[in-house]
ROPA-866371 format. One record per residue (C-alpha): residue number from 1; residue in one letter; x, y, z. Coordinates in nm, 4 decimals, always signed. Example, Ala and Ser with C-alpha at 12.3 -4.5 7.8 and 13.67 -1.06 7.14 Angstrom:
BEGIN
<pt><seq>1</seq><type>a</type><px>+1.2300</px><py>-0.4500</py><pz>+0.7800</pz></pt>
<pt><seq>2</seq><type>s</type><px>+1.3670</px><py>-0.1060</py><pz>+0.7140</pz></pt>
This chain:
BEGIN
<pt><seq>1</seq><type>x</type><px>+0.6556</px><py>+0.5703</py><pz>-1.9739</pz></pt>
<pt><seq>2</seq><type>x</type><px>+0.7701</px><py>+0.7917</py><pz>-1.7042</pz></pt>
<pt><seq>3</seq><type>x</type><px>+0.9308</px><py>+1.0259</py><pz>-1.9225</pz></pt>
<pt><seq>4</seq><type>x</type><px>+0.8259</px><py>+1.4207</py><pz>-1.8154</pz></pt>
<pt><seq>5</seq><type>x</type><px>+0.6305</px><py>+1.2934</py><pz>-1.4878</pz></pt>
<pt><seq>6</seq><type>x</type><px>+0.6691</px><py>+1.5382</py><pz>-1.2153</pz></pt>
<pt><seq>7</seq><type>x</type><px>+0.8809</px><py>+1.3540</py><pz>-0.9479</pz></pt>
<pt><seq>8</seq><type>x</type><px>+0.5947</px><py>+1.3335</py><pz>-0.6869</pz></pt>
<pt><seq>9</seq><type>x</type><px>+0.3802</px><py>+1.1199</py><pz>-0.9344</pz></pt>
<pt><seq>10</seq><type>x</type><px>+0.6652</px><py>+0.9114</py><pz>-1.0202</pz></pt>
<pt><seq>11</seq><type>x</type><px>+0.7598</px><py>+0.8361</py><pz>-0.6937</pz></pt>
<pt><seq>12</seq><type>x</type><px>+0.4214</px><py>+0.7494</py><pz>-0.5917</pz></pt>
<pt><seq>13</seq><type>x</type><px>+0.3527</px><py>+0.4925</py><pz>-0.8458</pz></pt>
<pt><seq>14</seq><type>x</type><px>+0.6947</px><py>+0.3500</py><pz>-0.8183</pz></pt>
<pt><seq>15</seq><type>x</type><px>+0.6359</px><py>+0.2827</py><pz>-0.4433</pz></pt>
<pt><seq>16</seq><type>x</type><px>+0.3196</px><py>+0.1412</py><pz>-0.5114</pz></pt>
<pt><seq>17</seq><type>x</type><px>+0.4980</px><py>-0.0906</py><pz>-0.7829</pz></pt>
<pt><seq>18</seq><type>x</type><px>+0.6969</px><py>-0.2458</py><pz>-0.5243</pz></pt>
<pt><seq>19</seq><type>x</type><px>+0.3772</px><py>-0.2266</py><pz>-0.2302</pz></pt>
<pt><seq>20</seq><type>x</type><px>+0.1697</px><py>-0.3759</py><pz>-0.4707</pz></pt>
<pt><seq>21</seq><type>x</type><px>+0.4041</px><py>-0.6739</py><pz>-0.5867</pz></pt>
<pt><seq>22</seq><type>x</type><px>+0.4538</px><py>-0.7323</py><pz>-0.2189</pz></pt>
<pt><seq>23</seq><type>x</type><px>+0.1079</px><py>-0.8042</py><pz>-0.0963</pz></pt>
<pt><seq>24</seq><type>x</type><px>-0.0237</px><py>-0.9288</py><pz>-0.4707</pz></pt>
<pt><seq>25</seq><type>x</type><px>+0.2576</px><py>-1.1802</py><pz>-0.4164</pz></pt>
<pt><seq>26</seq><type>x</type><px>+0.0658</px><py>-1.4211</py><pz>-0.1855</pz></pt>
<pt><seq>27</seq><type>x</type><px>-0.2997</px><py>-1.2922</py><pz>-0.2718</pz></pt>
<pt><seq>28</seq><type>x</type><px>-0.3926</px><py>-1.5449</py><pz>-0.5936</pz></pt>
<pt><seq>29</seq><type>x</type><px>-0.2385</px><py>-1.8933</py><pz>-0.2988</pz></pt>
<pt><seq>30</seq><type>x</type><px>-0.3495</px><py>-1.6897</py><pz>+0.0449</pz></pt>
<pt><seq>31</seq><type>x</type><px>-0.6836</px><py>-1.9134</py><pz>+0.0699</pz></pt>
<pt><seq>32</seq><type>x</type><px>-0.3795</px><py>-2.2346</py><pz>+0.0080</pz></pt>
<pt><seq>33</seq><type>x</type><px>-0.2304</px><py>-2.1174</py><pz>+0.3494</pz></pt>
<pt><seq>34</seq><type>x</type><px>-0.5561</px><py>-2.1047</py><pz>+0.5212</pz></pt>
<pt><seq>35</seq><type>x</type><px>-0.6733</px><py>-2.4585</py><pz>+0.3861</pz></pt>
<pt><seq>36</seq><type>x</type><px>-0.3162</px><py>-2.5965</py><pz>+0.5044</pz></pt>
<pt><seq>37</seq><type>x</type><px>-0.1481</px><py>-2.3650</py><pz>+0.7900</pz></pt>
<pt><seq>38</seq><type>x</type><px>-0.4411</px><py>-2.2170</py><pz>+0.9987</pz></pt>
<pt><seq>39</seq><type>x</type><px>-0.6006</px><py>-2.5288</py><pz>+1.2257</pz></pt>
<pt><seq>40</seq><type>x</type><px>-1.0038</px><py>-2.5238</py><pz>+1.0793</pz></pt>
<pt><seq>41</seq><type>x</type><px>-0.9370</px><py>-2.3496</py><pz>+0.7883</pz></pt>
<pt><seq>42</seq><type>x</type><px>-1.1691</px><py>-2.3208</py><pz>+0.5416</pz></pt>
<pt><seq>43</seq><type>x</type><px>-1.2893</px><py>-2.1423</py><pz>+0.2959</pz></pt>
<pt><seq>44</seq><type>x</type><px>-1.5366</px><py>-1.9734</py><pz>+0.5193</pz></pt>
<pt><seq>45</seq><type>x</type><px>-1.2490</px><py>-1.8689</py><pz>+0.7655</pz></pt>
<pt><seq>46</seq><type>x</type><px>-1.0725</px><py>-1.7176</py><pz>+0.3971</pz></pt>
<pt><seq>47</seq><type>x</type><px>-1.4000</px><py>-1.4906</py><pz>+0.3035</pz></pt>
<pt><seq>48</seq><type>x</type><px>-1.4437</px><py>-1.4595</py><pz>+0.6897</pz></pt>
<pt><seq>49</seq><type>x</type><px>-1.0713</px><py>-1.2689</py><pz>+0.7307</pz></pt>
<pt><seq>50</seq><type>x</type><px>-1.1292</px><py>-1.0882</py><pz>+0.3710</pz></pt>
<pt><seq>51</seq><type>x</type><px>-1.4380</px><py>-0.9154</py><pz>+0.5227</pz></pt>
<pt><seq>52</seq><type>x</type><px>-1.2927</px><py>-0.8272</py><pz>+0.8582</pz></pt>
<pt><seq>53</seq><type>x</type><px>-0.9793</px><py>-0.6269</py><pz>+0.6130</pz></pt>
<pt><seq>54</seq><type>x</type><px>-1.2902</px><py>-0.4179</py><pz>+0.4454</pz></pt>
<pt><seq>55</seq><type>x</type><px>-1.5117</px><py>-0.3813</py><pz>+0.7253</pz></pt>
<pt><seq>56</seq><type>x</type><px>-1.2402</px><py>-0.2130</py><pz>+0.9923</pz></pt>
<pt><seq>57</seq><type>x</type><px>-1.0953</px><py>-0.0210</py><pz>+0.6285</pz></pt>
<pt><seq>58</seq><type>x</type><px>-1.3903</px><py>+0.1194</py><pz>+0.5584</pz></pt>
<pt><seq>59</seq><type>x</type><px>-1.5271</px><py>+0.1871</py><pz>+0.8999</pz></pt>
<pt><seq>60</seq><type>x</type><px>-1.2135</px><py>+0.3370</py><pz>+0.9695</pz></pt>
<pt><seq>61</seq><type>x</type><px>-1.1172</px><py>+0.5455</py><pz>+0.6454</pz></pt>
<pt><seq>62</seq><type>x</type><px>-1.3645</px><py>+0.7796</py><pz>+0.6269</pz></pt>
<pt><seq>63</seq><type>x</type><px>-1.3316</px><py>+0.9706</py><pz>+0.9765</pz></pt>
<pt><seq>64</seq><type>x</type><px>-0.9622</px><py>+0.9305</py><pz>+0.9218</pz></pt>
<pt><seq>65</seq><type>x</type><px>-0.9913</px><py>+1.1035</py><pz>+0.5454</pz></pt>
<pt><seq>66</seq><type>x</type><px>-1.2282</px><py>+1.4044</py><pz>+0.6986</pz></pt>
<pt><seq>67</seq><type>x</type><px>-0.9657</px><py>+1.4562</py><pz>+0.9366</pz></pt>
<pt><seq>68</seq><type>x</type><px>-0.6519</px><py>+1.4909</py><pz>+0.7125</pz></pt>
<pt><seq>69</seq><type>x</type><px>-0.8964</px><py>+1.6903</py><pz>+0.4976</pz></pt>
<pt><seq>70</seq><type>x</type><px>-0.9432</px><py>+1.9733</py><pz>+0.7528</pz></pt>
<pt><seq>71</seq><type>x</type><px>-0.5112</px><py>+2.0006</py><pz>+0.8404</pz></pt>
<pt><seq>72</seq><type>x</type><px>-0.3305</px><py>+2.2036</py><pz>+0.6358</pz></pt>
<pt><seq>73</seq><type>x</type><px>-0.0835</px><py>+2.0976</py><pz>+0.4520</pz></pt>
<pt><seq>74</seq><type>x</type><px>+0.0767</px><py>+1.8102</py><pz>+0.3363</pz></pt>
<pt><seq>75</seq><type>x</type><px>+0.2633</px><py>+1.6855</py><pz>+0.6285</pz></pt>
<pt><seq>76</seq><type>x</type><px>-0.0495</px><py>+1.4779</py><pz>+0.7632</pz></pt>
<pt><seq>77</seq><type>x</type><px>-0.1031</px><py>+1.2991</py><pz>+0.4699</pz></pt>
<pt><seq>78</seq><type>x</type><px>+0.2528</px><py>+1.1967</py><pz>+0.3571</pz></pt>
<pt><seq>79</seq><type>x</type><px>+0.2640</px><py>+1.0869</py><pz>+0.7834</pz></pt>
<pt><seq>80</seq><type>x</type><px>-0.0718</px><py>+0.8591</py><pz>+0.7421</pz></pt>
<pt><seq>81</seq><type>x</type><px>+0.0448</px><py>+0.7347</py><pz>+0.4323</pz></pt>
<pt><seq>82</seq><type>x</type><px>+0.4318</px><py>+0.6457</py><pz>+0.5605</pz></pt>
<pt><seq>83</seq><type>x</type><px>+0.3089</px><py>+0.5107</py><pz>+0.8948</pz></pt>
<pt><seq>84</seq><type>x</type><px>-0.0239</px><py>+0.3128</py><pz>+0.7051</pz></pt>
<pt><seq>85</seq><type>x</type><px>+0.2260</px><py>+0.1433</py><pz>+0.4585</pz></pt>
<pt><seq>86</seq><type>x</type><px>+0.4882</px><py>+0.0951</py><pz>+0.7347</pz></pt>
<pt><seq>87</seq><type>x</type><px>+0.2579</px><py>-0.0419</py><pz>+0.9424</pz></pt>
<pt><seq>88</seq><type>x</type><px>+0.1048</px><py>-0.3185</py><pz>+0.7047</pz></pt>
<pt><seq>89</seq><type>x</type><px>+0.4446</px><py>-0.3982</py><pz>+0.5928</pz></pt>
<pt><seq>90</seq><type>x</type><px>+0.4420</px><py>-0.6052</py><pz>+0.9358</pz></pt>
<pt><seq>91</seq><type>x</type><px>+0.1487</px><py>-0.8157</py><pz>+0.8683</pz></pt>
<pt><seq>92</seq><type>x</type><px>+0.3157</px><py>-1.0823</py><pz>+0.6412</pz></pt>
<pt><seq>93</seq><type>x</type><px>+0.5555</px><py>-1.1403</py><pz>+0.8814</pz></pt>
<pt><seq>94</seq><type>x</type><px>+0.2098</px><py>-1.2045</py><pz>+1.1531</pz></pt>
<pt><seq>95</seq><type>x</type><px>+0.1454</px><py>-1.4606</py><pz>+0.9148</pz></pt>
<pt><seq>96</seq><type>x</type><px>+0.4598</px><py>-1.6770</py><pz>+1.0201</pz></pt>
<pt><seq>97</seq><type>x</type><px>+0.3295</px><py>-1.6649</py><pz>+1.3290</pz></pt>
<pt><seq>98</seq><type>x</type><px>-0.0523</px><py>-1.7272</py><pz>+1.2741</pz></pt>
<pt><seq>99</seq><type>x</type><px>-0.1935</px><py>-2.0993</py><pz>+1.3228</pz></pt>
<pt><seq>100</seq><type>x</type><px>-0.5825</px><py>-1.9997</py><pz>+1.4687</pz></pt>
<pt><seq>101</seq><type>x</type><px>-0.8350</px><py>-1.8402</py><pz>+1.2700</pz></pt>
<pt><seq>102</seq><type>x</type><px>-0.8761</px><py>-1.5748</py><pz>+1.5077</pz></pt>
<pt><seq>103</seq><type>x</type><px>-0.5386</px><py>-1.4844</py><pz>+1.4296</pz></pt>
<pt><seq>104</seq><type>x</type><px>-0.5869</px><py>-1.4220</py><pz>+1.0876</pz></pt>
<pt><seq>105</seq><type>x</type><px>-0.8815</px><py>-1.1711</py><pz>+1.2269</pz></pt>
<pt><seq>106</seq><type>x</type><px>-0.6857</px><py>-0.9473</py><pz>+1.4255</pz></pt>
<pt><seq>107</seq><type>x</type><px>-0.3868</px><py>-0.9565</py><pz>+1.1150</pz></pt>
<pt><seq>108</seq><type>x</type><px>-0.7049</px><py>-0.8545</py><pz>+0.8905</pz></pt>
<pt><seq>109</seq><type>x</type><px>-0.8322</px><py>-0.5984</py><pz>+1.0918</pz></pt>
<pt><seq>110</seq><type>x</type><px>-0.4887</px><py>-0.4368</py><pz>+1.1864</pz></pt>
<pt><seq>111</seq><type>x</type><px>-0.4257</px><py>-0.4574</py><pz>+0.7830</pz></pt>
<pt><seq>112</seq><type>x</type><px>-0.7115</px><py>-0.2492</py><pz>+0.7485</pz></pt>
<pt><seq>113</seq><type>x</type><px>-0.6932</px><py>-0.0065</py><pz>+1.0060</pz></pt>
<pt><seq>114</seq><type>x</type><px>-0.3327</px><py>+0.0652</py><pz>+0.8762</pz></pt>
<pt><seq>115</seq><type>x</type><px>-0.4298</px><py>+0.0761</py><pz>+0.5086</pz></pt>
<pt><seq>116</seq><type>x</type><px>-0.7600</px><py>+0.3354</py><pz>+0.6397</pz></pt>
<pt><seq>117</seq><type>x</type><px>-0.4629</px><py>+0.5740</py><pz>+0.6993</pz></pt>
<pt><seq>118</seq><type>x</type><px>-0.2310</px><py>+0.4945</py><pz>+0.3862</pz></pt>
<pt><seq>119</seq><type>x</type><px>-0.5060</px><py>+0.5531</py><pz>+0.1004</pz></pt>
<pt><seq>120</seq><type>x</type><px>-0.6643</px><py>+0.9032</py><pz>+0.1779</pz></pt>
<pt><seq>121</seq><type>x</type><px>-0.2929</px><py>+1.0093</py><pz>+0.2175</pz></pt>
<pt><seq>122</seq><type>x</type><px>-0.2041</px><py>+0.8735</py><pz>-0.0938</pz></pt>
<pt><seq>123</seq><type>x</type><px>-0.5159</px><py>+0.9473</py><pz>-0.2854</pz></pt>
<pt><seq>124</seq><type>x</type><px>-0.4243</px><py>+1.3473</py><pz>-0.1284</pz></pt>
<pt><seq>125</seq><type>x</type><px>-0.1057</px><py>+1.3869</py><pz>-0.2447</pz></pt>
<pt><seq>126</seq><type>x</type><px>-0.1173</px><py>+1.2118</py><pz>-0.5544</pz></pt>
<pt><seq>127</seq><type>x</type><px>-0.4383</px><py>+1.4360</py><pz>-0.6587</pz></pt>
<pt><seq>128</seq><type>x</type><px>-0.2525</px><py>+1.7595</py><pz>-0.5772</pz></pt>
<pt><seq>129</seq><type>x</type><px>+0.0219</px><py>+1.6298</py><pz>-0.8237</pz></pt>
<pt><seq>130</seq><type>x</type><px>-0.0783</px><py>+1.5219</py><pz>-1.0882</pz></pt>
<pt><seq>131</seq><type>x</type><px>-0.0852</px><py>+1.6868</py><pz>-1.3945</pz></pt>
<pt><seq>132</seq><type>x</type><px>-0.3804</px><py>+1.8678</py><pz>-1.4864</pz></pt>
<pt><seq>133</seq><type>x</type><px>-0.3316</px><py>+1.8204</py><pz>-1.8590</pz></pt>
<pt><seq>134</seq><type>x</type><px>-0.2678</px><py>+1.5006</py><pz>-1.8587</pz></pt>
<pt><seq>135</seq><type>x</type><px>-0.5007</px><py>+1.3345</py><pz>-1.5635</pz></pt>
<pt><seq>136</seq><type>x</type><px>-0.6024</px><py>+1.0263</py><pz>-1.7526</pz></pt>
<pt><seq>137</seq><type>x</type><px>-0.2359</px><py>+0.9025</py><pz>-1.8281</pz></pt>
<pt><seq>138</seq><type>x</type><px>-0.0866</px><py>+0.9428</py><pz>-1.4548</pz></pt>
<pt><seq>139</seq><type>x</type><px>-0.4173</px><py>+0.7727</py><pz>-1.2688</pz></pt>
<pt><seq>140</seq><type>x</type><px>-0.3832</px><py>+0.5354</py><pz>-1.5816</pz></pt>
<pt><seq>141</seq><type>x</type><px>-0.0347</px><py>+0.4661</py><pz>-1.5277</pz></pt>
<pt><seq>142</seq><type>x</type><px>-0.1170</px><py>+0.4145</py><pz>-1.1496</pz></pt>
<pt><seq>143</seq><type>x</type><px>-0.3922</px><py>+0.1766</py><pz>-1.2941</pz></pt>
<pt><seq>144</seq><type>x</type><px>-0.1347</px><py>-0.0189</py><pz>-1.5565</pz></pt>
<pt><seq>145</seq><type>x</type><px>+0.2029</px><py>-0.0018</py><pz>-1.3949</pz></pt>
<pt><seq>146</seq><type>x</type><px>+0.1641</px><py>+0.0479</py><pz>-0.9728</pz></pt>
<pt><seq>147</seq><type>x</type><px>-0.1027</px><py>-0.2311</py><pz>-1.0162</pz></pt>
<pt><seq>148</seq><type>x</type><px>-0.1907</px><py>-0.4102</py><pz>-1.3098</pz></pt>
<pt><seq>149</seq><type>x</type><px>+0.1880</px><py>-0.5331</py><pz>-1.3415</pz></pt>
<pt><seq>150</seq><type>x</type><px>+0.2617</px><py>-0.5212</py><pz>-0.9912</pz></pt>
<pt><seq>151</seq><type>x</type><px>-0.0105</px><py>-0.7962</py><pz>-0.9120</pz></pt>
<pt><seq>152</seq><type>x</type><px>+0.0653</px><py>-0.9861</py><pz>-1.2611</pz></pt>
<pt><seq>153</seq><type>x</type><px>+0.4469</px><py>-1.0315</py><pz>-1.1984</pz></pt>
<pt><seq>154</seq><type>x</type><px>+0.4293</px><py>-1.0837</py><pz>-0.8320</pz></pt>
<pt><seq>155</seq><type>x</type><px>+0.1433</px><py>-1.3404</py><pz>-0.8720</pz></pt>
<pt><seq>156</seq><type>x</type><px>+0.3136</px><py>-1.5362</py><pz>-1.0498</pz></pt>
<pt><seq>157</seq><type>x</type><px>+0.6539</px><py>-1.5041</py><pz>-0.8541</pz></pt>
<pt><seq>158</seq><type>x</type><px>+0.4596</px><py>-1.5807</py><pz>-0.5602</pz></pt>
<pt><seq>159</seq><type>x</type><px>+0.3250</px><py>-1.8980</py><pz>-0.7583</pz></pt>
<pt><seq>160</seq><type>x</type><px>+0.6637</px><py>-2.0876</py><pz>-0.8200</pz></pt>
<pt><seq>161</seq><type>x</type><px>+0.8260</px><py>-1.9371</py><pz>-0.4651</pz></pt>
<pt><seq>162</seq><type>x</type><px>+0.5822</px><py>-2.1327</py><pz>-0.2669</pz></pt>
<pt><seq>163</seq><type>x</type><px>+0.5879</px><py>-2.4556</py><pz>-0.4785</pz></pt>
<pt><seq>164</seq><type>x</type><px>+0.9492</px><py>-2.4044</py><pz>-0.4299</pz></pt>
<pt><seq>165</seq><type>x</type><px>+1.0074</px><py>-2.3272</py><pz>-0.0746</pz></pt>
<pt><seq>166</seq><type>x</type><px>+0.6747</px><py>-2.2691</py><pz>+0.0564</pz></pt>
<pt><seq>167</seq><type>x</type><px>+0.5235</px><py>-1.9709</py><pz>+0.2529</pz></pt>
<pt><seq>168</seq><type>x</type><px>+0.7410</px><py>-1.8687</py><pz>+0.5021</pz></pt>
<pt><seq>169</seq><type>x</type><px>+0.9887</px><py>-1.7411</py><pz>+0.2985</pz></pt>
<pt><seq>170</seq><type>x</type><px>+0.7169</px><py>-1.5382</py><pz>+0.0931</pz></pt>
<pt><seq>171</seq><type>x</type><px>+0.5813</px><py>-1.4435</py><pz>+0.3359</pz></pt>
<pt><seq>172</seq><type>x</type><px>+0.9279</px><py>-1.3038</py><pz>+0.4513</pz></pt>
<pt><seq>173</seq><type>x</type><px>+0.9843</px><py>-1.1560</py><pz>+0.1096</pz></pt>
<pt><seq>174</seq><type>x</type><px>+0.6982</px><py>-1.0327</py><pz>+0.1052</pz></pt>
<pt><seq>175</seq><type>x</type><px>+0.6858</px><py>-0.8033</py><pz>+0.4422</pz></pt>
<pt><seq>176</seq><type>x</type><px>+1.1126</px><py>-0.7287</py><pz>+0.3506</pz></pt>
<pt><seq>177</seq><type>x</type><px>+0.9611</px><py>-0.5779</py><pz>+0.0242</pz></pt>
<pt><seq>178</seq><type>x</type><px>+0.6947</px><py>-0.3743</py><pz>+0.1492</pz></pt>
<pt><seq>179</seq><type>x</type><px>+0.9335</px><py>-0.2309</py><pz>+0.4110</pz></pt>
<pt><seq>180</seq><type>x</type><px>+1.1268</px><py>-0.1267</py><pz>+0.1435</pz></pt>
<pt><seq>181</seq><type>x</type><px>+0.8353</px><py>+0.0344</py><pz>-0.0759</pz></pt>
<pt><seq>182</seq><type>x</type><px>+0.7582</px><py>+0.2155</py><pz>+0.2685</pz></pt>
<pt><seq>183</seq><type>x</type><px>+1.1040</px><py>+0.3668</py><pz>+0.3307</pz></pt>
<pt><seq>184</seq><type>x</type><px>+1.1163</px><py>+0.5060</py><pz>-0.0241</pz></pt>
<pt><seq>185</seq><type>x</type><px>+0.8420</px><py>+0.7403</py><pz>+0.0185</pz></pt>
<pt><seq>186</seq><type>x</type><px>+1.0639</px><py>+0.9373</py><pz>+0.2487</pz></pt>
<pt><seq>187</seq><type>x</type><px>+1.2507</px><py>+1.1323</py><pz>-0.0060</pz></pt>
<pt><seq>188</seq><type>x</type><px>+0.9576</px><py>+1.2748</py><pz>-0.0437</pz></pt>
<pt><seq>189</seq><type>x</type><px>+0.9273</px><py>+1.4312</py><pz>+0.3185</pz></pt>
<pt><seq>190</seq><type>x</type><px>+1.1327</px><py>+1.7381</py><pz>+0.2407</pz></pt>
<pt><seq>191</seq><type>x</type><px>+0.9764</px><py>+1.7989</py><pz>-0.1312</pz></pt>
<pt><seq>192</seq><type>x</type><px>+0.6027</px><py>+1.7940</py><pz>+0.0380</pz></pt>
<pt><seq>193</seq><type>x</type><px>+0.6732</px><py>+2.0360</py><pz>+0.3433</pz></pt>
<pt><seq>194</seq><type>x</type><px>+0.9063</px><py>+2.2966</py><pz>+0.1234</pz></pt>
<pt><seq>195</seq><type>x</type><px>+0.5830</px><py>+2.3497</py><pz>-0.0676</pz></pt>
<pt><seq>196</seq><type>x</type><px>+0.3828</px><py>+2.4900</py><pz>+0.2570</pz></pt>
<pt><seq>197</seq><type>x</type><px>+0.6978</px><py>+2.7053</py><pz>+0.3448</pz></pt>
<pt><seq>198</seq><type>x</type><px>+0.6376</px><py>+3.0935</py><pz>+0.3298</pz></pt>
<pt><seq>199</seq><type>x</type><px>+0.7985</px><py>+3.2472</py><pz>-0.0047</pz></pt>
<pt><seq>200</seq><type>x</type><px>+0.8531</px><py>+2.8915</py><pz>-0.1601</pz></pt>
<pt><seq>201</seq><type>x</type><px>+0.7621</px><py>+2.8248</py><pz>-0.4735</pz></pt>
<pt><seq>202</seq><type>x</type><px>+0.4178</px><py>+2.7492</py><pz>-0.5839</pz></pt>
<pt><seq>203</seq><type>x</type><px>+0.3043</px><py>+2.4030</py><pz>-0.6305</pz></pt>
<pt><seq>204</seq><type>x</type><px>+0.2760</px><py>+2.4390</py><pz>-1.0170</pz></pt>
<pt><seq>205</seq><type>x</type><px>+0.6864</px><py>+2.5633</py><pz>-1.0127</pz></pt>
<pt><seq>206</seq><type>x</type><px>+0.8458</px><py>+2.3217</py><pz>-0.7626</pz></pt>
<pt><seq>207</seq><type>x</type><px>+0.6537</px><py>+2.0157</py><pz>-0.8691</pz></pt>
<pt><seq>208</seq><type>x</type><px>+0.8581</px><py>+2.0465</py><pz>-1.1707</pz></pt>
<pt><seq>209</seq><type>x</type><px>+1.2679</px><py>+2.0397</py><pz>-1.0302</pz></pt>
């Protein structure tokens, strides 16, 4: 599946394997921890926090993608995308701590303001590197592997932890994995900003090594 994928592709959709088991591990039972561990909560409070995520996201997302737009480079985008997914990796652990609905709000909108930064640098550097002659198969492996399987394994993982030891400890999981997924996109640091050195190799040659 991965065989002959330049390494910034690969990397990409192996970090968002592990980001996207992490948060799809608790998505299918979050509205569960709402009804039982938030005082009042309801399923109103559950759409209520969903729509404060993609309201501050895509307030925020757009200024922040016209920004990195107009900086060369790559070094802004792998930064928004690092910091974005390093960011949200602390928001499972907020939910240890959350027992008001209000508190799921600010955990929502903070998820969202971090993940505004994370996907126009990912979307960035992922377009620049993917293969041109085979488009369809890398955003389609993106599609299959980074999050059709991610969310299908970790959903049901997530499933038998809490019936077996309830949500604090996925929630712990949870945020431990996506700190992990966040600190293995820094290999990638040195790859991105050789490209924008002068007399390095062009993008279509160093991709490649």
């Amino acid at each position: 599946m991965f065989t002959n994928i330049n390494r910034v592709v690969k990397t990409l959709v192996t970090v968002d394997f592990f980001y996207n088991s992490a948060f799809g591990s608790f998505g299918p039972v979050f509205a569960i921890f709402i009804a039982g561990g938030i005082e009042g909560g309801s399923a109103a409070v559950a759409g209520l926090a969903t729509t404060t995520y993609w309201v501050v996201k895509s307030l925020a997302q757009l200024p922040i993608a016209r920004f990195l737009d107009k900086t060369d480079g790559e070094r802004d985008d792998f930064w928004a995308l690092f910091f974005g997914y390093l960011a949200s990796a602390f928001v499972p652990f907020g939910y240890l701590f959350a027992t008001a609905p209000w508190h799921l709000y600010v955990l929502q909108g903070f998820l969202g303001l971090a993940m505004a930064f994370a996907v126009p640098g990912w979307y960035a550097i992922f377009t620049r590197h993917v293969d041109k002659w085979r488009i369809g198969f890398e955003w389609s492996l993106q599609s299959v592997f980074a999050v059709g399987m991610a969310y299908a394994l970790a959903a049901a993982i997530g499933g038998f932890v809490v019936d077996a030891f309830g949500f604090r400890i996925l929630f712990t999981l949870a945020g431990c994995l996506a700190l992990v997924a966040s600190f293995l996109l820094l290999p990638l640091r040195k790859h991105l900003i050789a490209r924008e050195r002068p007399g390095s190799a062009l993008p279509e040659q160093i991709k490649h090594r």
